[in-house]
Each structure stands twice: as structure tokens, then as C-alpha cells.
C-alpha positions in Angstrom: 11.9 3.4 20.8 12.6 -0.2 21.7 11.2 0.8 25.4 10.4 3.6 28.0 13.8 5.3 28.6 15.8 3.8 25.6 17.7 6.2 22.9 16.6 6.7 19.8 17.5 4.0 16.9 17.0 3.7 13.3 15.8 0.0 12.4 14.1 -1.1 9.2 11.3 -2.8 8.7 9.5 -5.4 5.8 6.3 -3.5 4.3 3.3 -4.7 3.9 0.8 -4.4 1.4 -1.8 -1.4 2.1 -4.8 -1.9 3.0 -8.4 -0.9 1.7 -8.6 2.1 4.2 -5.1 2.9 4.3 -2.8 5.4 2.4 0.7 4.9 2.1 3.2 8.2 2.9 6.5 8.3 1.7 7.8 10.4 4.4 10.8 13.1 3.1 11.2 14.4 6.5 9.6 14.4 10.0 9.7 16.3 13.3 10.6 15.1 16.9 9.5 17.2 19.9 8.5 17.3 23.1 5.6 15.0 23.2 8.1 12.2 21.5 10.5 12.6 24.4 7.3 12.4 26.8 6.8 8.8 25.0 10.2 8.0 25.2 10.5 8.4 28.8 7.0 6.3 28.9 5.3 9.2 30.4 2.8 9.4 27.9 2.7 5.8 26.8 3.0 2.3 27.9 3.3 0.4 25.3 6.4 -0.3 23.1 8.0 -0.5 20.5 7.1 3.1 19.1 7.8 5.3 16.1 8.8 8.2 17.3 7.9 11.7 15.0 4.5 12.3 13.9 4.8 15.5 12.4 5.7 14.3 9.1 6.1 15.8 5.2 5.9 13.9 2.1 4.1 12.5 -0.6 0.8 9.7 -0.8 2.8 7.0 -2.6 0.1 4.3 -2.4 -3.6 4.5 -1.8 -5.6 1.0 -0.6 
């Protein structure tokens, strides 16, 4: 979400390197409920931009 009360959009961005206490995911799919629309609508936070879904599946790609 570029903001509170924006629609959803699909941007890419550069990567970085991964760092010592960091795992890299290579996400295959991920979930959007509820609380991501509670985020959206900045009810649950202020701060933006956010990635919405956290309820993600896939595989550990890259480990720091």
C-alpha cells in the first residue's frame, strides 16, 4: 500500500544483499486477510508504504 486507504498495487523492487541475521524467502504464494485490510485502511498502522500479506509459503533461498 502506497498509503492508508489506497488499492492494492504490485511494484518491484532492487534487492539487497542479506544480511548476517537475515534469511531470504522466496515466497511461492501468500495470504491477504482481514488484518491487511485493517492496515490498508490505516487502522492498524500509520506508517506507509507497506507489504501487504504476511502469511506466506515458500522456500529459504538465501541464509546471511
Amino acid at each position: 500500500f502506497p498509503a492508508a486507504n489506497e488499492p492494492f498495487s504490485v511494484i518491484e523492487l532492487p534487492m539487497r544483499a542479506v544480511r548476517p541475521d537475515e534469511v531470504l524467502i522466496r515466497v511461492y504464494a501468500s495470504g491477504v486477510c482481514f488484518g491487511d485490510h485493517a492496515v490498508q485502511v490505516g487502522a492498524l498502522c500509520k506508517a506507509f508504504p507497506r507489504v501487504a500479506g504476511h502469511e506466506v509459503v515458500g522456500r529459504i533461498a538465501a541464509v546471511g
